[in-house]
LOFITOR-28138 format. One record per residue: y, z, x of N, C-alpha, C in turn; residue in three letters. Coordinates in steps of 0.02 Angstrom, whole numbers, padded with zeros to 5 digits, always signed. Example, Ala and Ser with C-alpha at 12.3 -4.5 7.8 and 13.67 -1.06 7.14 Angstrom:
<recs>
-00284+00390+00660-00225+00390+00615-00165+00390+00660ALA
-00112+00354+00642-00053+00357+00684+00002+00394+00645SER
</recs>
This chain:
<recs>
-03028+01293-04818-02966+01254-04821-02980+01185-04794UNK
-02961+01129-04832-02961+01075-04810-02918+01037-04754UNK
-02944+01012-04705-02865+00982-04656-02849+00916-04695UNK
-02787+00922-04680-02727+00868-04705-02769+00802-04652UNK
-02768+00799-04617-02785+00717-04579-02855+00706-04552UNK
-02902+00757-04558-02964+00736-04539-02999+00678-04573UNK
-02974+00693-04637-03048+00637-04694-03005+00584-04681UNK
-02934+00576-04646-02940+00504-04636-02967+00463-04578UNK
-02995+00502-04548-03021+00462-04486-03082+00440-04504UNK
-03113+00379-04444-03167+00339-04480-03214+00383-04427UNK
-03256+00427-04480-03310+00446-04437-03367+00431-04434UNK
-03362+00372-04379-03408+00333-04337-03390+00324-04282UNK
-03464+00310-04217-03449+00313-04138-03424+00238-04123UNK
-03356+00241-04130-03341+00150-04089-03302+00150-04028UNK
-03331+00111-03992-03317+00106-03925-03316+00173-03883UNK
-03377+00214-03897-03361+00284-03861-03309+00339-03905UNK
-03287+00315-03946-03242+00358-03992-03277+00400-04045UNK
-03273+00471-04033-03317+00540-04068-03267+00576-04085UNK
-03225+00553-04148-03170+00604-04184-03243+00674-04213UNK
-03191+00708-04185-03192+00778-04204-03201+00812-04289UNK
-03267+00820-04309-03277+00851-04375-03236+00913-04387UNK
-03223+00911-04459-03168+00963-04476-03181+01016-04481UNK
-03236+01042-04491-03272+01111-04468-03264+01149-04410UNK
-03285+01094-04362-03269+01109-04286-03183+01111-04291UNK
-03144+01084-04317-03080+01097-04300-03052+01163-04330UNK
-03073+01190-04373-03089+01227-04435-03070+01302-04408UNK
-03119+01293-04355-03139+01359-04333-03125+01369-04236UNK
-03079+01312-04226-03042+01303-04163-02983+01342-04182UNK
-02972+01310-04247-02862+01337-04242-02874+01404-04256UNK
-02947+01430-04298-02939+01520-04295-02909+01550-04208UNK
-02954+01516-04160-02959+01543-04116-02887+01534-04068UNK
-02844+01503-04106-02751+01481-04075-02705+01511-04105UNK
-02667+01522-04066-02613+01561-04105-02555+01548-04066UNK
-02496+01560-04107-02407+01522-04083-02368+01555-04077UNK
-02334+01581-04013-02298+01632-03966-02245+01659-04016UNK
-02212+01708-04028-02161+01727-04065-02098+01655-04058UNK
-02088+01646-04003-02021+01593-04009-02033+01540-03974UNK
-02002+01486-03960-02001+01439-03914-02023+01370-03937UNK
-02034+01308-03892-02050+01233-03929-02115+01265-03857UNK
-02187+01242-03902-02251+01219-03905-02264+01167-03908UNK
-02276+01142-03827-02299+01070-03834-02391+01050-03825UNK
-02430+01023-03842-02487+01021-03851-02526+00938-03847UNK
-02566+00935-03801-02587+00845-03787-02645+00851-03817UNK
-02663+00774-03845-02722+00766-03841-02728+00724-03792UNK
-02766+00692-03755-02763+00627-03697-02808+00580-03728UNK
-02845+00578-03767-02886+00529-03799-02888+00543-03887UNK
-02818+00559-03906-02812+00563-03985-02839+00516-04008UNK
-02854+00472-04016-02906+00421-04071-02842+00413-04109UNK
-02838+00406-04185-02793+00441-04248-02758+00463-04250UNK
-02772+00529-04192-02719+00565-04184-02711+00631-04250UNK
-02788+00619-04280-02821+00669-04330-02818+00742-04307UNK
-02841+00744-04255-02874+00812-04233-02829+00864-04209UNK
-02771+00826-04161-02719+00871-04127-02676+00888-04209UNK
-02657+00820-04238-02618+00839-04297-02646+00879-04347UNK
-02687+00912-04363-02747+00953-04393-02703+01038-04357UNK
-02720+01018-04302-02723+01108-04275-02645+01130-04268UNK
-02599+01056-04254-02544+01103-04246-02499+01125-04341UNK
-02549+01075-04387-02532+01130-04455-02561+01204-04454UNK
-02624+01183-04454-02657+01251-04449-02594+01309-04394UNK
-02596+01308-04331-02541+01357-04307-02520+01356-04366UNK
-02463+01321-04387-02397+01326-04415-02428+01374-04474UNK
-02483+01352-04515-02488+01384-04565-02506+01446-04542UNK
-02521+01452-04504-02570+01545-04472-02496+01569-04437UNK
-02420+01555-04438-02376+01604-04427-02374+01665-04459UNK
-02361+01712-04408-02353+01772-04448-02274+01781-04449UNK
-02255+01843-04508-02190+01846-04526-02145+01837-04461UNK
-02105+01827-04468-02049+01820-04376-02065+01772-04363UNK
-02102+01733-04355-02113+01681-04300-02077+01616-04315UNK
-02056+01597-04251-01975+01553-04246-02005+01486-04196UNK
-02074+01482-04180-02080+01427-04123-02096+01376-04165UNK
-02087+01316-04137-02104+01250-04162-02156+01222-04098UNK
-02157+01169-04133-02215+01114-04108-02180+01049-04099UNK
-02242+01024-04035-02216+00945-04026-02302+00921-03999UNK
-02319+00892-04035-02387+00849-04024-02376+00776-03995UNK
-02425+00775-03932-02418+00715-03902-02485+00707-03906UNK
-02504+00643-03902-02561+00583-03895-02547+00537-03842UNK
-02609+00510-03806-02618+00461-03777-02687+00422-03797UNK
-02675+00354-03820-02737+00335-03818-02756+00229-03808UNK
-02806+00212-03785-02801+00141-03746-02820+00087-03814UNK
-02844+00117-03865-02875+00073-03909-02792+00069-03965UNK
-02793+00011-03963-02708-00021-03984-02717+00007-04076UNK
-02762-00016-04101-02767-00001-04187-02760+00081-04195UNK
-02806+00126-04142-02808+00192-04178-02743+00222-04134UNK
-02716+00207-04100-02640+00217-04056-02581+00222-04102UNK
-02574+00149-04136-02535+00148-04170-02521+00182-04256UNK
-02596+00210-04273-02618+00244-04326-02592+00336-04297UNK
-02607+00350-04220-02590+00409-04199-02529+00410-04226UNK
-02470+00343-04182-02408+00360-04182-02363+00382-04262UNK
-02384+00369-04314-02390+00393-04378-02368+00486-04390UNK
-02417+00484-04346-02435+00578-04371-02417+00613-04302UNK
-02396+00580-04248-02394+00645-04197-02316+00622-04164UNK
-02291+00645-04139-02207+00645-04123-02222+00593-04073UNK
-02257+00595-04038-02254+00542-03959-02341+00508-03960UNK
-02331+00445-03956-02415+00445-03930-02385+00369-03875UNK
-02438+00378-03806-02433+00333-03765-02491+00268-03759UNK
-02476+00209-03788-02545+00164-03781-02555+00132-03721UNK
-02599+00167-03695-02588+00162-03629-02653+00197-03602UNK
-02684+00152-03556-02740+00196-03514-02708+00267-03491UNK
-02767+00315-03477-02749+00392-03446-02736+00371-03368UNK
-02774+00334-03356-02722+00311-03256-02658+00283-03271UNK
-02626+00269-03290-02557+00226-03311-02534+00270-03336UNK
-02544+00309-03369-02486+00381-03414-02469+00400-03361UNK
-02382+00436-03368-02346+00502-03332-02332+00554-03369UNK
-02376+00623-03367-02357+00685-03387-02348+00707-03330UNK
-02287+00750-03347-02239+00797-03295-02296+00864-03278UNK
-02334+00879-03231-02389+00957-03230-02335+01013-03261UNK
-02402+01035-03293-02386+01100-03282-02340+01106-03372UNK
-02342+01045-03374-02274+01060-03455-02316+01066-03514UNK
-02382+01051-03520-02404+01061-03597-02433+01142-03612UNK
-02421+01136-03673-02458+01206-03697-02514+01221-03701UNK
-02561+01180-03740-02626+01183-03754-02633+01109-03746UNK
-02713+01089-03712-02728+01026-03690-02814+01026-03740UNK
-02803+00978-03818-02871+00955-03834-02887+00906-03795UNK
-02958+00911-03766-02980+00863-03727-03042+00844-03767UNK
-03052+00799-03783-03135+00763-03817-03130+00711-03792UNK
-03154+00685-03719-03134+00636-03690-03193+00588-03701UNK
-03192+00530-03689-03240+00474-03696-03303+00513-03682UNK
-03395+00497-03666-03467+00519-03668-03465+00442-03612UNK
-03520+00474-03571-03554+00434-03530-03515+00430-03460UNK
-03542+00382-03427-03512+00358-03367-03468+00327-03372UNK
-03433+00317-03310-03367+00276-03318-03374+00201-03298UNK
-03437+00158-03328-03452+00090-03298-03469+00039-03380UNK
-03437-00009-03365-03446-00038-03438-03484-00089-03423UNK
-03470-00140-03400-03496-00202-03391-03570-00213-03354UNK
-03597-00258-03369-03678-00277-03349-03711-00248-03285UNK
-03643-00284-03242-03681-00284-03172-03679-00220-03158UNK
-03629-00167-03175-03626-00106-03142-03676-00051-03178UNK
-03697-00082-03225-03713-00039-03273-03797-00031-03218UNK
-03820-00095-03207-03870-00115-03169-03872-00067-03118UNK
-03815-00077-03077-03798-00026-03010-03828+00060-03062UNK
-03794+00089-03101-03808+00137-03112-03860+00173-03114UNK
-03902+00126-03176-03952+00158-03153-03997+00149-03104UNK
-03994+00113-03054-04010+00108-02983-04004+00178-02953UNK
-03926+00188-02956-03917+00259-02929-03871+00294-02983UNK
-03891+00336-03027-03846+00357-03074-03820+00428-03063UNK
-03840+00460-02991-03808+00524-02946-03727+00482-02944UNK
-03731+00414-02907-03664+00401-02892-03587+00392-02931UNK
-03616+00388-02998-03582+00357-03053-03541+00425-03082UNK
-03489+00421-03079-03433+00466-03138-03438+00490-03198UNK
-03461+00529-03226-03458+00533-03293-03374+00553-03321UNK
-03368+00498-03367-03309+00517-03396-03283+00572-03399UNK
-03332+00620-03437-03305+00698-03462-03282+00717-03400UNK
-03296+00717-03337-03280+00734-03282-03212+00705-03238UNK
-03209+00646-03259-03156+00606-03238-03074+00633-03287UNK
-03092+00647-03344-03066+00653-03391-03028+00717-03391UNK
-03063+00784-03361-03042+00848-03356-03003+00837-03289UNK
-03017+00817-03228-02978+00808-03182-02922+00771-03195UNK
-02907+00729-03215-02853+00705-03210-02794+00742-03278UNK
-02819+00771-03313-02766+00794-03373-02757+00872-03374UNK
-02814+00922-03342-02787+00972-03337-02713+00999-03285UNK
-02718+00952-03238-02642+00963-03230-02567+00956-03263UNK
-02583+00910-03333-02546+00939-03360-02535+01015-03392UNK
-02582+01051-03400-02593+01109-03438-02548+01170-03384UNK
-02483+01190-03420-02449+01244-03382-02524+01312-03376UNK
-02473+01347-03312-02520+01391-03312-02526+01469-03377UNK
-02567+01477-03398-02569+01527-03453-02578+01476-03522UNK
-02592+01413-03486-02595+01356-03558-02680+01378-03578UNK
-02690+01338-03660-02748+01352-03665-02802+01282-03676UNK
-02851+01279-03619-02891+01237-03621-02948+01226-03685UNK
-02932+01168-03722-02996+01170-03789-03039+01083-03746UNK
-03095+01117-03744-03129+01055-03715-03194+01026-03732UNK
-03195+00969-03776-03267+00978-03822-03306+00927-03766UNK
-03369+00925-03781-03415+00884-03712-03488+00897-03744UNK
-03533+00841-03733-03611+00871-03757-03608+00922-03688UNK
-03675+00962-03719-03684+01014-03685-03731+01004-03610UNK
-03765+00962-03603-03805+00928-03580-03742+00887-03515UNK
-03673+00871-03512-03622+00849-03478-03623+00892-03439UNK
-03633+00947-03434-03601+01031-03402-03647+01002-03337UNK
-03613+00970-03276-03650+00986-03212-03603+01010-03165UNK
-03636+01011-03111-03628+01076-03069-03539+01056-03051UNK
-03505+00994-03051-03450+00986-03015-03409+01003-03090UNK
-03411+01003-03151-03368+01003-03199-03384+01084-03197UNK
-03450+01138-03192-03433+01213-03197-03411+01219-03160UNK
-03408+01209-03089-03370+01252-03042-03311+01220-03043UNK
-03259+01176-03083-03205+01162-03103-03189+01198-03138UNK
-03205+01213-03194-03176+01271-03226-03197+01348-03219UNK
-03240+01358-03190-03213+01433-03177-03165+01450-03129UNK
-03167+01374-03093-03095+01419-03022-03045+01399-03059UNK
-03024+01351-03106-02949+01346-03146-02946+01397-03208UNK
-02983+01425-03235-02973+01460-03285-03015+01531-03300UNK
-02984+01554-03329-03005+01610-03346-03018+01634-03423UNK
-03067+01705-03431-03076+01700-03509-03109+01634-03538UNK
-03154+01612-03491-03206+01566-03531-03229+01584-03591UNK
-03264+01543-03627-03313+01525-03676-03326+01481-03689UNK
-03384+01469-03696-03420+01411-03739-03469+01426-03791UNK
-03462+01367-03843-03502+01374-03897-03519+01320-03910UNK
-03569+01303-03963-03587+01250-03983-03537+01230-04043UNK
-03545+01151-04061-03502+01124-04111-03556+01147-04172UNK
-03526+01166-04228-03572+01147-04288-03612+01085-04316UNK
-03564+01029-04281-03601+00973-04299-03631+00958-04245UNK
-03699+00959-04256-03738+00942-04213-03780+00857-04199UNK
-03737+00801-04216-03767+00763-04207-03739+00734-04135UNK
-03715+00760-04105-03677+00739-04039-03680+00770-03978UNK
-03736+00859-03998-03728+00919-03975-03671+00913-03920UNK
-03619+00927-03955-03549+00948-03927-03559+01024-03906UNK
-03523+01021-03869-03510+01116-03848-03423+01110-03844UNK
-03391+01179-03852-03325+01195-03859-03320+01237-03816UNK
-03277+01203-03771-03277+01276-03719-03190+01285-03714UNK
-03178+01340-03731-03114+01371-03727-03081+01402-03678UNK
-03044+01388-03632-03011+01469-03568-02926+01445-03573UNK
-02899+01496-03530-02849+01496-03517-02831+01487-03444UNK
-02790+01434-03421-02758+01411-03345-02748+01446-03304UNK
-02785+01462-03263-02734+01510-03190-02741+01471-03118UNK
-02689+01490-03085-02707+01471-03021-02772+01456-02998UNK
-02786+01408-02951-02864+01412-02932-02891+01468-02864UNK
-02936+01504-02905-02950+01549-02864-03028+01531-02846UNK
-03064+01579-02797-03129+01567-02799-03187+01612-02834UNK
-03222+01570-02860-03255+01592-02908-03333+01629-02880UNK
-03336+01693-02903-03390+01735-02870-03466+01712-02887UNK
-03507+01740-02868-03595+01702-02878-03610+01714-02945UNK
-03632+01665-02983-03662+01690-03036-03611+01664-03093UNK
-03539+01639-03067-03486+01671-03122-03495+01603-03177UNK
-03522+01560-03154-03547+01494-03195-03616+01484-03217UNK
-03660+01562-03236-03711+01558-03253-03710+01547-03343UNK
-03659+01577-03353-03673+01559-03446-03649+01495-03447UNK
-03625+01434-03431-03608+01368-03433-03684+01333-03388UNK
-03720+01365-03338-03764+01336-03334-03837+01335-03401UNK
-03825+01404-03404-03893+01419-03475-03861+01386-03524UNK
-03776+01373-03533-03760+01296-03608-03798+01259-03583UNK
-03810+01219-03539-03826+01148-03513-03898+01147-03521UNK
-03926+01204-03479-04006+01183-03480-04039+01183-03551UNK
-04013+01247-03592-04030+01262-03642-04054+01213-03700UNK
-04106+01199-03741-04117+01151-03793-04079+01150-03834UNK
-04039+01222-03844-04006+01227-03918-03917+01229-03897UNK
-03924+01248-03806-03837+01250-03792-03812+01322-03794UNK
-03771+01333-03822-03754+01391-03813-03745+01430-03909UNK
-03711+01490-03897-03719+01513-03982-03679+01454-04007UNK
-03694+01449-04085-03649+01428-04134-03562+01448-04137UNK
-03499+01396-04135-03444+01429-04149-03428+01474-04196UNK
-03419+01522-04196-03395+01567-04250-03369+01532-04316UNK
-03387+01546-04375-03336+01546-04435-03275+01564-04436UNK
-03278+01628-04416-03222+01696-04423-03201+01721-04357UNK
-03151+01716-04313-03149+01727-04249-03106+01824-04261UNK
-03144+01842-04245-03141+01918-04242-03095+01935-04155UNK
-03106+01923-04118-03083+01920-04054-03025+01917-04048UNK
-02979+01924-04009-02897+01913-03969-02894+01844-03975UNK
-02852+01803-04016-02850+01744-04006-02797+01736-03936UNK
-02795+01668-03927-02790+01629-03860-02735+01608-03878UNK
-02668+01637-03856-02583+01628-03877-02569+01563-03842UNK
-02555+01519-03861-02537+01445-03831-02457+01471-03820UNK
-02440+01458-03745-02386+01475-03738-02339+01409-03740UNK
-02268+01455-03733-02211+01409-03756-02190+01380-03700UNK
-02150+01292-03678-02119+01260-03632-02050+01291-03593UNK
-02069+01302-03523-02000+01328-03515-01947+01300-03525UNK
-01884+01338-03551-01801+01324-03601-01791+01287-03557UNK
-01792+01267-03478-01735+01224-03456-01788+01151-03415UNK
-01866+01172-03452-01914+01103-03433-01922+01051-03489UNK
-01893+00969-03422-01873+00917-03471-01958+00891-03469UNK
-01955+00870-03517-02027+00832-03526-02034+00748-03513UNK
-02057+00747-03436-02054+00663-03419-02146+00645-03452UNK
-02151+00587-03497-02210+00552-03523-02184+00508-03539UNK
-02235+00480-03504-02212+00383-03513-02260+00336-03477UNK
-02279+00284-03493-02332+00231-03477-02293+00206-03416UNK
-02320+00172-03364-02305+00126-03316-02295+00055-03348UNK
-02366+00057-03370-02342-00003-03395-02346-00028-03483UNK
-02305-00046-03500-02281-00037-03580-02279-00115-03604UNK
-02300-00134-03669-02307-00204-03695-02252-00223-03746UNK
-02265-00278-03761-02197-00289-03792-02189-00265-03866UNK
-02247-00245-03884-02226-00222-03966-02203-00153-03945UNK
-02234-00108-03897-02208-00032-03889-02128-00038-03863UNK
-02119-00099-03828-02063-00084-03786-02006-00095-03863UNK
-02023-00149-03900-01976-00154-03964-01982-00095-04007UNK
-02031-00061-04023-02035+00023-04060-01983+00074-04011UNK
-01984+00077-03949-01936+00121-03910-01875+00109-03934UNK
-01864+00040-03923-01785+00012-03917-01763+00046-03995UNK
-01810+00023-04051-01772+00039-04123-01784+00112-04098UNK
-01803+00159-04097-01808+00210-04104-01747+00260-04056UNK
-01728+00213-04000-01674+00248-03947-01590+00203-03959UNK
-01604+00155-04014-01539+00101-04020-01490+00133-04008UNK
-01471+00178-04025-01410+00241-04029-01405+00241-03958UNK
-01407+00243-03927-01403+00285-03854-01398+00208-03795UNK
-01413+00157-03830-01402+00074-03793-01329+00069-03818UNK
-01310+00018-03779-01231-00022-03795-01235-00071-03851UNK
-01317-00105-03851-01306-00175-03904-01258-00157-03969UNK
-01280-00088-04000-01242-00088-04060-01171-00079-04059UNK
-01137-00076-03996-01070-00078-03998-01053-00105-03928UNK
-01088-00178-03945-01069-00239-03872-00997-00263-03898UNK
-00981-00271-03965-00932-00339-03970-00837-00262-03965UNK
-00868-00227-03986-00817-00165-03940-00824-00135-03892UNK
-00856-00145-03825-00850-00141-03766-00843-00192-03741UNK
-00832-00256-03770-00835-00320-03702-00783-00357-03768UNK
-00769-00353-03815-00709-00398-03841-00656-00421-03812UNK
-00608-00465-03812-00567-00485-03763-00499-00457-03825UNK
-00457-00430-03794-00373-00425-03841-00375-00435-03863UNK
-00340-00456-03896-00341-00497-03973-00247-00510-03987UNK
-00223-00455-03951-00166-00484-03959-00122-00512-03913UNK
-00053-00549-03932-00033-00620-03891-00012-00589-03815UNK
-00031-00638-03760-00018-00640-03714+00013-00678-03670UNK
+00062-00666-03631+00153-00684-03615+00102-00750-03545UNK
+00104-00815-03577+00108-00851-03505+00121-00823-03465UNK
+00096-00839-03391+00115-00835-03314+00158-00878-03313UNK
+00218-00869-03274+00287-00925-03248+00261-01002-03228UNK
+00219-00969-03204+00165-01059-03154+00107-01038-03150UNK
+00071-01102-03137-00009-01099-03125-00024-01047-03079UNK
-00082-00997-03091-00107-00970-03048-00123-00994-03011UNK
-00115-00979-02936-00151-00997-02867-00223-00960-02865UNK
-00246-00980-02801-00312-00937-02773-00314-00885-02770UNK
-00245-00864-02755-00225-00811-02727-00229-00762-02780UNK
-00193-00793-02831-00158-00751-02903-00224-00733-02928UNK
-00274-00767-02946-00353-00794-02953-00404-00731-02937UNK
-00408-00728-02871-00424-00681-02831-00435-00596-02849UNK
-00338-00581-02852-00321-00544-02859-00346-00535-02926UNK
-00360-00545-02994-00383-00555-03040-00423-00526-03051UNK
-00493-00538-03029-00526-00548-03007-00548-00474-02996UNK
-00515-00465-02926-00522-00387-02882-00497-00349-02944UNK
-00451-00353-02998-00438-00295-02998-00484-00290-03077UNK
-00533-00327-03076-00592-00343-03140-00544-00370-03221UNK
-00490-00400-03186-00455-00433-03247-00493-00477-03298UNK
-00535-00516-03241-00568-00573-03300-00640-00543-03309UNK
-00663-00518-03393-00678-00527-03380-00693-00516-03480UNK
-00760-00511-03492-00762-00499-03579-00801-00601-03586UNK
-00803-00573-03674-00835-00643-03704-00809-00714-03707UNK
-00811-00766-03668-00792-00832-03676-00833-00883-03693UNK
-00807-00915-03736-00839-01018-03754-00818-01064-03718UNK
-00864-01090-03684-00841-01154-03635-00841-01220-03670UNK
-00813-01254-03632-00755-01305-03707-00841-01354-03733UNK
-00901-01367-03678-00961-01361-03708-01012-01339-03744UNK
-00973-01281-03756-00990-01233-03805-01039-01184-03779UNK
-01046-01185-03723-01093-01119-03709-01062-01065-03710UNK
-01090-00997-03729-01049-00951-03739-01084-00903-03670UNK
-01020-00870-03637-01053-00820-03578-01020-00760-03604UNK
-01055-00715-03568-01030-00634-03568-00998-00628-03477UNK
-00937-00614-03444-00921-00640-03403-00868-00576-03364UNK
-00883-00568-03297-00847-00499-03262-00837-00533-03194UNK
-00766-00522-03170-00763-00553-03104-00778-00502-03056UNK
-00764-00529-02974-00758-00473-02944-00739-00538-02880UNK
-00736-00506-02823-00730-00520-02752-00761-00482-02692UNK
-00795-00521-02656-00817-00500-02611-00800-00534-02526UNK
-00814-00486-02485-00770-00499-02414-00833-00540-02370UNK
-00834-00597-02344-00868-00619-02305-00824-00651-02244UNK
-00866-00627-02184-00850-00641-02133-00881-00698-02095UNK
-00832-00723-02050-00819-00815-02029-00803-00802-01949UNK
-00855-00836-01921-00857-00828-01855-00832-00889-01818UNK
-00790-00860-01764-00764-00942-01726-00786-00920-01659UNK
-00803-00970-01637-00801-00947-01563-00756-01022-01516UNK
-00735-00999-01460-00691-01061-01427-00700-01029-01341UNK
-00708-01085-01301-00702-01077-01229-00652-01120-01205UNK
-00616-01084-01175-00552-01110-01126-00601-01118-01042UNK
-00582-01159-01019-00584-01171-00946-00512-01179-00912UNK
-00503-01136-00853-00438-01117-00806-00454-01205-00763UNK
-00397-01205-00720-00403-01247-00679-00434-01222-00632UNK
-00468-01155-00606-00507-01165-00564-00581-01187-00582UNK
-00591-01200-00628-00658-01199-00661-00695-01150-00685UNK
-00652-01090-00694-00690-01021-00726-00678-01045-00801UNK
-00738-01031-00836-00740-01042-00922-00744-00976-00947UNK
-00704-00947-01002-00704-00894-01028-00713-00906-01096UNK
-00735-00882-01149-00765-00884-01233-00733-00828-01235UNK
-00697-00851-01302-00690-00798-01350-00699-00823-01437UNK
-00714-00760-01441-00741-00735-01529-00726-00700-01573UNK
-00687-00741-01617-00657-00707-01658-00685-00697-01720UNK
-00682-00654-01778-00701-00620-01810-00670-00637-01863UNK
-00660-00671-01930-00615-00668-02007-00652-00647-02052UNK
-00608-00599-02066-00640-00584-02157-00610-00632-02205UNK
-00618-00659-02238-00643-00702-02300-00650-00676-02371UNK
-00611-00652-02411-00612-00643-02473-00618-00703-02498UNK
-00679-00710-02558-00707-00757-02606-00731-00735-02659UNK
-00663-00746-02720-00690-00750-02787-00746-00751-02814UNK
-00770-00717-02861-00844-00735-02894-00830-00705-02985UNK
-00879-00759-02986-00889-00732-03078-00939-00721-03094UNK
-00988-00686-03121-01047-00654-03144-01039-00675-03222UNK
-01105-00702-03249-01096-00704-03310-01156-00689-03332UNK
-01171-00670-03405-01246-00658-03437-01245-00725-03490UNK
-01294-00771-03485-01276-00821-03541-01294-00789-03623UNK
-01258-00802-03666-01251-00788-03716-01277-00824-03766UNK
-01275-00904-03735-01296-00959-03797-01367-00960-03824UNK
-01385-00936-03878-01454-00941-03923-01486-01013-03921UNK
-01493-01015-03861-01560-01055-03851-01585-01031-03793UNK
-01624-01076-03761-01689-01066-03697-01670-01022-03639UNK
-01573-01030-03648-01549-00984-03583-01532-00929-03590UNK
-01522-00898-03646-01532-00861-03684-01518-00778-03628UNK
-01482-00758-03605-01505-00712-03545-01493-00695-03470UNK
-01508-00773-03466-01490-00783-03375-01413-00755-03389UNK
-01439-00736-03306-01401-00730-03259-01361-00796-03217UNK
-01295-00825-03251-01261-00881-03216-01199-00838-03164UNK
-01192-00875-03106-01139-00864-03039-01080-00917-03036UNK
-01029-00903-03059-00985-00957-03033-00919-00931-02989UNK
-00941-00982-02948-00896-00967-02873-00855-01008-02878UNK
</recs>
């Protein structure tokens, strides 16, 4: 069977980017399967395209068996702006946005593909220098990469984690055998990257007994890695479980640019006021009975307090404001000393509150001011 979005990805290594061959994906979604009911949520954290996650959650869909009522929601995160915005296309949510700057809520995804960046985590000259100086000290991505995103993965979620095989050191095995359980690893079919696939399922972290990271050490040392992935997965597949009914899903960038922040806005317009500003802030429309005499300060005030003035006006200059009164109480200090005729001086201090009008306005006029915030007192 052919996948729907693999052959569109460009498969070539740019900038550290190793989309996932369709073979290898091929014979991943055998090994997944989709809970009788519920919404299935599923990350990639470095979707590229956004090929690979969107690949497997057809496959589920197409591998339902009769009954089955759950749906899907595929999320992406990824930093490279061209293949981000190519994700956002094909997967319900994608965040462009470094993986330190993303917010996933723990604990809420279903299944977590991880094919995270290859190498260390040092780009530039000088450090690169430092590295191999001392290249014990240096991060390898794949490692940086599993720490920080398996906490999204609820517990009983299912970990798919591709990595050369040759990555597997001692701080990334003894990471996953104390978070998961029901390991495996295999090799990718495509071997020009020697990827390994290692599959488990989330549990609490427990401690892991002697020995229990010896088949992830014989992947690593090994020339060839570990067996080949199956064609045909004969085994218990690995049930990606469903989001709990009353868990909201917080994801969202810290920090967001201006073309994403304009894609949100069209996409949430419904749920903003702009599309129904000129009927929430219109002024009457119909006639209104003079006051007997000029308003005072007083009359003004009161106005004011009780948010009378307030809606769209043109100033006879023509600037146009958006405009809400209010009043606020400030206090006015006196102080005064009396002296008696015997020469005793006594002070006293008195205390006034001070009500003072205010007007708040948003400027309205389409030019440079466009926005501000104007105060008139």
């Amino acid at each position: 069977m052919a996948l729907i979005f693999s052959r569109l990805a460009h498969n070539f290594v740019k900038a550290g980017y190793y989309p996932t061959d369709e073979v290898t994906l091929q014979r991943i979604g055998q090994m997944l399967k989709l809970p009788p009911t519920g919404l299935v949520r599923m990350i990639d954290p470095c979707c590229g395209e956004g090929t690979a996650i969107a690949d497997l959650r057809h496959m589920l869909a197409d591998q339902k068996e009769e009954g089955v009522t759950a749906t899907t929601e595929a999320l992406g995160i990824e930093l490279d702006p061209e293949r981000a915005w190519h994700a956002k296309k094909l997967l319900d949510r994608v965040l462009h946005t470094d993986i330190h700057d993303a917010v996933v809520k723990p604990r809420s995804m279903g299944l977590l593909f991880l094919n995270p960046p290859y190498g260390h985590g040092v780009s530039d000259k000088a450090s690169q220098r430092e590295l191999h100086a001392d290249a014990e000290k240096a991060e390898r991505l794949e490692r940086t990469f599993l720490r920080k995103t398996v906490p999204y993965l609820a517990y009983g979620g299912v970990l798919v984690y591709i990595v050369p095989h040759y990555a597997l050191d001692e701080e990334i095995r003894s990471y996953l055998v104390r978070n998961f359980q029901n390991l495996r690893v295999f090799m990718a079919p495509e071997r020009q990257f020697k990827q390994c696939v290692i599959v488990g399922t989330r549990c609490k972290p427990v401690y892991a007994p002697k020995g229990a990271q010896q088949f992830l050490v014989e992947a690593q040392a090994s020339q060839e890695g570990a067996l080949m992935l199956p064609d045909s997965w004969e085994e218990a597949p690995y049930v990606v479980p469903a989001a709990q009914v009353d868990q909201e899903l917080d994801f969202h960038a810290v920090r967001i640019d201006e073309e994403q922040l304009r894609d949100e806005l069209r996409k949430y317009q419904h749920m903003t006021l702009w599309t129904g500003l000129q009927g929430h802030f219109a002024q009457s429309r119909g006639a209104c009975r003079p006051p007997l005499r000029d308003l005072t300060p007083w009359h003004l005030a009161l106005a004011l307090a009780a948010g009378q003035v307030v809606g769209k006006i043109r100033s006879a200059g023509g600037r146009t404001f958006l405009i809400k009164g209010d009043t606020f109480k400030r206090k006015e200090r006196q102080v005064s000393i009396d002296v008696d005729d015997k020469g005793n001086a006594s002070q006293t201090t008195v205390m006034l509150d001070r009500f003072v009008p205010v007007i708040n306005a948003i400027e309205l006029t389409p030019d440079h001011r466009l926005g501000q915030i104007v105060k008139i007192a």
